[in-house]
N, C-alpha and C positions, 0 to 999 in steps of 0.2 A: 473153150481153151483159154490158161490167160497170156493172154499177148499182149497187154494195152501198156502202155510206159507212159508216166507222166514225166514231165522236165519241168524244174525252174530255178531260177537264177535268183540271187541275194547277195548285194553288198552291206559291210560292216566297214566300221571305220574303226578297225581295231586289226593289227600287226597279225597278217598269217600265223606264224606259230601259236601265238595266243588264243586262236578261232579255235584252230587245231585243238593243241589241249584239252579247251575249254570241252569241245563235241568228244577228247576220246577217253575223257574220263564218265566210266558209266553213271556213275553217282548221278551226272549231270544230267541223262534224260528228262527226268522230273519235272527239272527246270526248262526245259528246252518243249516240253510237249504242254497242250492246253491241258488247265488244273482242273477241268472237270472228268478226265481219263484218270487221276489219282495214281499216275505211276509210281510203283514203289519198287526200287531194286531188291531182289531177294538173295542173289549171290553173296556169299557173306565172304566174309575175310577181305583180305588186300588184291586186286585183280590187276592181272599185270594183263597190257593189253598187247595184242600181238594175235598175228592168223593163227585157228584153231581156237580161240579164246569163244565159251562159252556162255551167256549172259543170261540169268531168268529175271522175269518183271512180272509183278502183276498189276492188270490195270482194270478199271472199270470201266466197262461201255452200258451206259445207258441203265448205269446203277450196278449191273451183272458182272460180279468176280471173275476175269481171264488171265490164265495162264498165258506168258510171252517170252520166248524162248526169240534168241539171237545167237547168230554164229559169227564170229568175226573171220571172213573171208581173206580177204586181203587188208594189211595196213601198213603204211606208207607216210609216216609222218615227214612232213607235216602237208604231204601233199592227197594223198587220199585213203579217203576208209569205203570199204566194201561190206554189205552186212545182209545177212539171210534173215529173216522173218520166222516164224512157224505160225504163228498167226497170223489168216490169210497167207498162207507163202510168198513169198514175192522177196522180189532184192532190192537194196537201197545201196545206189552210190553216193556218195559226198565227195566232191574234190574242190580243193582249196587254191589259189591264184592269189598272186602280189596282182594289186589292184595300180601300181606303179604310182597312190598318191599316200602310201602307208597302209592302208586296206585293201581289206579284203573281198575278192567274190567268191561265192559258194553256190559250186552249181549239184543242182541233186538230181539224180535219175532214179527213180522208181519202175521196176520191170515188173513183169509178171503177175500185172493184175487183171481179173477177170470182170466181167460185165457186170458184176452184184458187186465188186471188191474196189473196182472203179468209181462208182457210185459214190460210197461214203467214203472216198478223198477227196471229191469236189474241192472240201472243207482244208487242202491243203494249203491254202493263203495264212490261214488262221492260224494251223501251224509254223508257219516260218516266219509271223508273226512276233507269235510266242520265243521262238529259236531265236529271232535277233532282237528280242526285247532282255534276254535272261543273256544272251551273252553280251550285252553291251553295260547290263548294271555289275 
């Protein structure tokens, strides 16, 4: 069954709104995830973001072309985004916080992972890593 949730917390020294933005424009995955997954937005045109907003990506795991479909659940600018998975199912929340010295904290909740799907998030450092290295340049 998956039940397993990961949590973790991340300060930016960069204006909530701006964090915001930066996470809810999809474009910006790419940049926010490690560049050995080669995320590439497939949704084409202009995507206005808002619940019910639909996203496809493809990424490569371990060299192998995957299909990544996202639902955008709830949004809540500039305080939180809610977003469905299809790969590996599972939900990710991001919520945003005045850090009360001009920054930011960004706290993420990962739900609905199972015991093989837990496993290769381990590597979740690495990502948010990546996530505050691309939105601080």
């Amino acid at each position: 069954m998956a039940d397993h949730v990961m949590q973790s917390r991340l300060w930016l020294a960069r204006p909530r709104p701006d964090v915001f933005a930066f996470c809810a424009d999809p474009a910006n995955l790419a940049r926010m995830l490690p560049p050995d997954l080669d995320v590439r937005l497939l949704t084409s045109g202009r995507v206005t973001m808002q619940a019910g907003t639909v996203l496809d990506y493809r990424v490569r795991w371990l060299g192998v072309p995957l299909s990544w479909r996202a639902f955008v659940r709830e949004y809540d600018p500039p305080r939180r985004l809610l977003l469905e998975w299809t790969l590996n199912p599972s939900e990710i929340e991001v919520t945003f916080a005045d850090d009360g010295d001009g920054g930011t904290r960004v706290d993420l909740v990962h739900r609905g992972l199972d015991d093989e799907t837990r496993g290769e998030y381990d590597g979740w450092q690495y990502v948010l890593d990546c996530f505050a290295e691309a939105v601080a340049a």
